[in-house]
C-alpha positions in Angstrom: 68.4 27.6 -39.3 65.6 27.1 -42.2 67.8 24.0 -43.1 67.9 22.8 -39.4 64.0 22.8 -39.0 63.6 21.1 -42.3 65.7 18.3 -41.0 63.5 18.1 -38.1 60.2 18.1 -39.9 62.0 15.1 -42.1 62.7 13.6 -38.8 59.5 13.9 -37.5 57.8 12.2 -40.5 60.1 9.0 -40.1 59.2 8.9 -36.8 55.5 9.2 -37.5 56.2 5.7 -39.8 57.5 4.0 -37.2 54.3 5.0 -35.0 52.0 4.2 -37.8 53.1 0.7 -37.9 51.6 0.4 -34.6 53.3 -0.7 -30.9 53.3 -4.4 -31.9 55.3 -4.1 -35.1 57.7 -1.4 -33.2 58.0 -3.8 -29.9 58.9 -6.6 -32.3 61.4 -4.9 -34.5 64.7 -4.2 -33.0 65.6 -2.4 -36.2 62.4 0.3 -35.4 63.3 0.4 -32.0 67.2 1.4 -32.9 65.3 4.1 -36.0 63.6 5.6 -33.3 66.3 5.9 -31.2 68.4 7.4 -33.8 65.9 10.1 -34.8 65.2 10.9 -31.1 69.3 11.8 -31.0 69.2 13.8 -34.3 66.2 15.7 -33.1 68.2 16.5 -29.8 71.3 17.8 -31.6 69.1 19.6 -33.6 67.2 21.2 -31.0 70.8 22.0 -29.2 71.6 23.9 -32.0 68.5 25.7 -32.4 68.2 26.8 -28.8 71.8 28.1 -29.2 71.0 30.2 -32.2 68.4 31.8 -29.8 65.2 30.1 -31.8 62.6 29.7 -29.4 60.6 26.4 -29.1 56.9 26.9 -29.6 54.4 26.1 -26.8 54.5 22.1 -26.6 58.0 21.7 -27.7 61.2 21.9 -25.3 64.5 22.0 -27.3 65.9 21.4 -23.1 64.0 18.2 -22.8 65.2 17.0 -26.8 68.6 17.4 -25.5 68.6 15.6 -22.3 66.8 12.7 -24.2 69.4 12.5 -27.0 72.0 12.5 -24.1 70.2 9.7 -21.9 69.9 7.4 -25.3 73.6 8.4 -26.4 75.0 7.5 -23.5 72.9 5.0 -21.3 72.2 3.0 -24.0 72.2 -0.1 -21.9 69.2 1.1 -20.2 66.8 2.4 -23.0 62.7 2.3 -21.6 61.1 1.0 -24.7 58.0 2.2 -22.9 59.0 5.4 -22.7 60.9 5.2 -26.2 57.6 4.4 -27.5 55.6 7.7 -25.9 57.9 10.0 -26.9 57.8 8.6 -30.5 54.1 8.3 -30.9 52.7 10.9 -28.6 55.6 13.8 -27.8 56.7 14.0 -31.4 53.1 14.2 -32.7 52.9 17.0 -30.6 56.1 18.9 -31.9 55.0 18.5 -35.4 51.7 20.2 -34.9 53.3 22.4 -32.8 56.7 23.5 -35.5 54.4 23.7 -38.2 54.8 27.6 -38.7 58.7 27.3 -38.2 58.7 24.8 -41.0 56.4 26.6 -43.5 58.6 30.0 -42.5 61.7 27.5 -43.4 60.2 26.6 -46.4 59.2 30.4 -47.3 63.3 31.4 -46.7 64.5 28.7 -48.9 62.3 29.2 -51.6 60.8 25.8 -51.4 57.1 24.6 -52.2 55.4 23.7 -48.6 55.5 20.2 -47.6 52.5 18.0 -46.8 52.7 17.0 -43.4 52.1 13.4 -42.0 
C-alpha cells in the first residue's frame, strides 16, 4: 500500500497547482476543471483500495467520502458543482495532505525512498 499513498501524495500536489492558480484561472479553464476532476476519481479509487486493505484514514480524511465523490463525478458527469469541485480541491484536499503526512513519510520509509517536500 506504500505505492498507493505515494500516488495520493502525487495527486494531492497536482491538485494543490490547480488551487494555487487561484478560482479565476480554475473557473476559466475547462482543462483545470476536467484535471481536478480526474484527480478527485484517482484519489477515490485509491482510497477504495486503501480502506479495503484495512488502512485507516487519519482524523480529517474519509476514504468513504473519496469514494462516493469519485462515483458522483464518474458517473453524473453532466451535473458536476464547480462550486463544490472547487472546495473539495482547494480546501478538503489541503486538509488530507496535512492530515496523510505520516502515512506518506512511513511509505517513503518502506520503499527506501528519500522523504518528499510537501506543497
Amino acid at each position: 500500500m506504500a505505492k498507493e499513498l505515494l500516488h495520493i501524495q502525487r495527486w494531492l500536489s497536482l491538485a494543490a497547482s490547480i488551487v494555487a492558480r487561484g478560482k479565476d484561472a480554475y473557473d476559466a479553464d475547462e482543462v483545470a476543471q476536467e484535471a481536478g476532476d480526474s484527480l478527485m476519481m484517482k484519489l477515490g479509487e485509491a482510497a477504495k483500495t486503501l480502506a479495503g486493505h484495512g488502512v485507516r484514514a487519519p482524523r480529517g480524511v474519509s476514504w468513504s467520502n473519496a469514494a462516493k465523490n469519485r462515483e458522483k463525478l464518474a458517473h453524473h458527469y453532466s451535473v458536476i458543482d464547480r462550486e463544490v469541485t472547487w472546495q473539495t480541491l482547494s480546501q478538503s484536499l489541503a486538509e488530507w495532505n496535512q492530515a496523510l503526512e505520516p502515512l506518506f513519510r512511513a511509505a517513503q520509509a518502506e520503499l527506501g525512498l528519500e522523504p518528499l517536500e510537501s506543497e
